[in-house]
C-alpha positions, 0 to 999 in steps of 0.5 A: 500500500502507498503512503500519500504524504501529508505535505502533498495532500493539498494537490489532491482533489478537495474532497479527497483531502485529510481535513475532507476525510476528517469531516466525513468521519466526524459527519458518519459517526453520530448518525449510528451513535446519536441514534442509538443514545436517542433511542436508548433511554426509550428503548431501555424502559420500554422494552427491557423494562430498565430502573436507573440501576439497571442504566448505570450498568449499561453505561458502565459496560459501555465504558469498558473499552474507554478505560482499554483504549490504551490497547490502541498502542498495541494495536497501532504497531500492526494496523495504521492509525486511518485504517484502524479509525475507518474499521472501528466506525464499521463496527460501531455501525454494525452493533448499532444496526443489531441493538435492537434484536437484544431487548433484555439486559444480559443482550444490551449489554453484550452488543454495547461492548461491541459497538463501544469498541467501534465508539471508543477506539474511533475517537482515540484514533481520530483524535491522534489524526486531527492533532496530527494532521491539522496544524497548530495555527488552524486547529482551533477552527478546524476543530470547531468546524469538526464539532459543527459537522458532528453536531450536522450529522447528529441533526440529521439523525435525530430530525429524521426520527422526529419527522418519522417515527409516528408518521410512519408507525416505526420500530426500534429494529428499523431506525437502528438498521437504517442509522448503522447502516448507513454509518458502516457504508460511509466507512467502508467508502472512505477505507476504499476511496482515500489515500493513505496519509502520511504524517509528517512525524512518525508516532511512538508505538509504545506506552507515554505517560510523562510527568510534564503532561499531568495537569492535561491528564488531570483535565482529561479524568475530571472531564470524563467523570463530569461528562458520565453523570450528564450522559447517562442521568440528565437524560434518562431523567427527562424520560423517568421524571417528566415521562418524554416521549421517543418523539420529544426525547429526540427533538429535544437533542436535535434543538441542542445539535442545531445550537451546537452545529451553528455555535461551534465554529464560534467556539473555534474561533474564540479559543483561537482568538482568547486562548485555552485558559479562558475557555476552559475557565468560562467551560468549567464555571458555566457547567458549575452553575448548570449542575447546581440547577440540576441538582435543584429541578429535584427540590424546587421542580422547575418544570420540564423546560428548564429542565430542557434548557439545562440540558442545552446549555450543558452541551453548549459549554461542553463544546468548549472542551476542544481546547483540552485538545488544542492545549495538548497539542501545543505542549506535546513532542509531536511523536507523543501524539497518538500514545498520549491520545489512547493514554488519556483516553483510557484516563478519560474513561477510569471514573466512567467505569466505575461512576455510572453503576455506583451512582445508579445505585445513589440516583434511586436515593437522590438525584439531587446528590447525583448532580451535586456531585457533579457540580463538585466535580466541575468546580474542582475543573475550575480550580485546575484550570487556572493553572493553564498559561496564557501561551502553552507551549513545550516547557510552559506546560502549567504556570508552575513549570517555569520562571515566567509563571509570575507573570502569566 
């Protein structure tokens, strides 16, 4: 197989160019993915009869192959890293397509550790792929415009279940066909059609785990716990506690797409332009505020649509966290890249493995604590992103890691 290098992408034709194959991906993947987590929390108290114990498992297993991405290492030694992202998104599709056959636990959970490893070892890889293959002036942009593409290919999912679902009477078995079909087809096309992409700095295909990156590892636990308890209570509450609809349920995540696909370019832009240090400040500080609201729909019932725009804006800051990639991409050796990526995808995923269960457990207790905890958890974020400088660079990793730190 020829190796295209990446300094002679810019002569092949637009649409066969990295960045075009990086849209494509981030515009296939949500459309198996978000139909699946549209349809899970209808899907999982309807036809296998789930409890918020019984959710709690689920999401727990579902991380499994998180807190494993670092196997992604090992497996980068025998398979290139497009090839190993363009099959994953292959299997995502594939489990998606078959969720459906398997409505009790014991099936649920077997099919989500498939399609999670499809999920999870998709992202480690694409994130390697993005910071390697768009250069650190035009990252934050891209990244942005990757987000928005996501946030299209999720609209697109999500507003064909809401135009769909009653007008044509359909089944769990069928949109869960039509979403991962489409997801593996679009992936096995992009294996067939695209060169593969050199990059321009071989990537260290062994385990990097260096002191100088703490405060990014840190970052990367604390966003994976914190984003867990909104992924799998903030919607299975809209279903448990204010009874949405299938119907509703999707056209509730379409509104928070559509804000998402038209704001994140935005976001792009402003991290560019104000730096990783302020975002991550405004991020951290906002989704405080929004757990402490949550956590109060439990005492002072505010009604579904605060409820609504709690759920909204929560992924409006949650847009933010492209600067957590950026911040890594100007501090990392270029050769640490994909290492540290699977890395921090693993650490990412350590309290996703155990918080979804235990928490399950608490959330039949209170809800209200679930949320607190998470409010915790994104204060803590704020404290520690303070110490991100101004300009990180290689050597200036925090404003505790060199003299000038004084003046930052």
């Amino acid at each position: 197989m020829r190796l295209f290098p990446l300094s002679q992408a810019q002569d092949l034709p637009v649409w066969r160019r990295p960045e075009a194959l990086l849209m494509l991906m981030a515009f296939a993947m949500p459309v198996a993915f978000a139909t699946w987590s549209a349809l899970l929390n209808n899907f999982t108290k309807e036809a296998a009869g789930f409890d918020g114990s019984d959710i709690g498992w689920l999401h727990t297993v579902r991380e499994i192959p998180g807190f494993l991405a670092i196997g992604v290492i090992l497996v980068i030694v025998f398979v290139r890293e497009q090839v190993l992202a363009l099959t994953s998104l292959i299997l995502l599709g594939i489990a998606t397509a078959l969720t459906a056959a398997f409505p009790n636990l014991g099936g649920l959970l077997m099919i989500t550790l498939l399609s999670s490893i499809g999920f999870h070892y998709y992202e480690t890889v694409n994130q390697s792929l993005q910071l390697q293959w768009l250069p650190k002036d035009r990252a934050p942009k891209m990244l942005g415009v990757l987000l928005s593409v996501g946030a299209a290919g999720t609209l697109l999912a999500y507003g064909a279940i809401v135009l769909t679902w009653r007008a044509f009477d359909l089944s769990y078995d069928i949109v869960y066909w039509i979403a991962g079909g489409f997801t593996a087809a679009v992936a096995a096309f992009a294996l067939l059609a695209y060169p593969q992409f050199e990059s321009p700095h071989p990537q260290t295909k062994e385990f990097v785990l260096r002191r100088r990156y703490w405060l990014y590892y840190v970052l990367q636990f604390m966003s994976g716990a914190r984003r867990q308890i909104f992924i799998v209570f903030a919607g299975f509450m809209m279903v448990e506690r204010y009874g949405l609809s299938v119907d509703q349920t999707t056209a509730l995540f379409m509104v928070t797409m559509g804000v998402n696909m038209i704001i994140a370019p935005t976001v792009g832009r402003l991290v560019a332009q104000f730096g990783e240090r302020r975002a991550l400040i405004i991020e951290y500080g906002g989704l405080t505020v929004v757990f402490v609201l949550y956590a109060g729909l439990y005492v002072y019932d505010w009604g579904v649509w605060m409820a609504c725009a709690l759920f909204v804006a929560n992924n409006v800051f949650f847009s933010l966290a492209l600067a957590i990639k950026t911040y890594f991409q100007k501090i990392a050796a270029p050769g640490d890249i994909a290492p540290t990526a699977a890395v921090a995808f693993t650490i990412n995923h350590i309290a996703a493995v155990f918080l979804p269960a235990s928490l399950g457990y608490l959330w039949l207790v209170s809800p209200t604590a679930v949320f607190g905890i998470a409010a915790c958890m994104a204060l803590v974020s704020l404290g520690l992103s303070i110490l991100v400088p101004r300009h990180p660079v290689d050597g200036q990793e925090t404003i505790l890691s060199r003299p000038l730190a004084a003046a930052e």
